[in-house]
N, C-alpha and C positions, 0 to 999 in steps of 0.2 A: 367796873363794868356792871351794868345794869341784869337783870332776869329777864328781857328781852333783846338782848342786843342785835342789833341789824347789823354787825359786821362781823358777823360765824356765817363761814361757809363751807360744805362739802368741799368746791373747788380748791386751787391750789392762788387764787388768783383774786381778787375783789375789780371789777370793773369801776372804774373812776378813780382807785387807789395805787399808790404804789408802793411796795414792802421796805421801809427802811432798815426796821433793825427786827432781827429772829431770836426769840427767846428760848428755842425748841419746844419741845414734848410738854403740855399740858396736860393732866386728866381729873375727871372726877370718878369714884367709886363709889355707890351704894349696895349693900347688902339687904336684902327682903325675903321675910317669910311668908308665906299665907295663914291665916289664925284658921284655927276649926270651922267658926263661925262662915268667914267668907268662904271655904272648901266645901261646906255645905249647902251655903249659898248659890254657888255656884255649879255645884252638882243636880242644884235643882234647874238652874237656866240648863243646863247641859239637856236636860229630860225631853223639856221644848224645844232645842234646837236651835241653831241660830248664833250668833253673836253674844258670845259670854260675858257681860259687860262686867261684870266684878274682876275679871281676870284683867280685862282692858284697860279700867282704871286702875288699877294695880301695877300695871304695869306703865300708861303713863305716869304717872308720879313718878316711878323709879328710875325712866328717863329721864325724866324734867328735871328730876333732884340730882342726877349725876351730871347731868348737862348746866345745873347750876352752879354746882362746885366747879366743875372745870374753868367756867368763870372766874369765880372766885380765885382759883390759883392760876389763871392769867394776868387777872385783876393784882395781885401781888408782885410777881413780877412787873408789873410796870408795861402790859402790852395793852393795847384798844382793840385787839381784833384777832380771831382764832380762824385758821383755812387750813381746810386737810379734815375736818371733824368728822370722827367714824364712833360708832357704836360697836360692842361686844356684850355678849352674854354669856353668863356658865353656871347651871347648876352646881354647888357647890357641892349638896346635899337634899334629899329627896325634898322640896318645899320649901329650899333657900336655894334665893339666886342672886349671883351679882352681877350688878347693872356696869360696865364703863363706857367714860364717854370721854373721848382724847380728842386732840388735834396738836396744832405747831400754833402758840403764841407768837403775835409780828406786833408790831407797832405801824401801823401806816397812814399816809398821808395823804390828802387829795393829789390826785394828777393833775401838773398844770399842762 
């Protein structure tokens, strides 16, 4: 399964497909710290106001990268397509936090 896959979705369902075989529960996990450097950095957007973007991309990446694994361990299984995909967070510790990013592995096929 590719880094972009057009067949993950929130729903439970894919419009024009239909679920043959369920692999269950897929997920990816990333752990992330903030370095001093970016805290600082950010402490300074903090002063202006506004949209912290170091925290922003920081934190895209650490979905995208959990959201890639999850792939990846569909992609072994043997499925083309993940529905049901949800996100979680949790500080683990003051300035790490872990990203998951799950769904249910299917396999599906055009509807005729």
């Amino acid at each position: 399964m590719s880094d972009t896959h057009p067949l993950t979705t929130t729903a439970f369902e894919l419009p024009g497909y239909r679920v043959v075989k369920c692999f269950g529960v897929v997920r990816g996990i990333i752990v992330r710290s903030r370095s001093i450097v970016g805290n600082i950095g950010a402490g300074l957007q903090a002063l202006v106001g506004g949209n912290i973007s170091l925290y922003t991309d920081l934190c895209e990446r650490a979905r995208g990268d959990a959201f890639n694994l999850m792939l990846e361990h569909a992609g072994q299984l043997g499925a083309n397509a993940v529905i049901g995909v949800r996100y979680d967070a949790t500080e683990i510790s003051q300035g790490i936090t872990e990203v998951l990013c799950y769904g249910t592995a299917v396999l599906v096929e055009a509807a005729r």
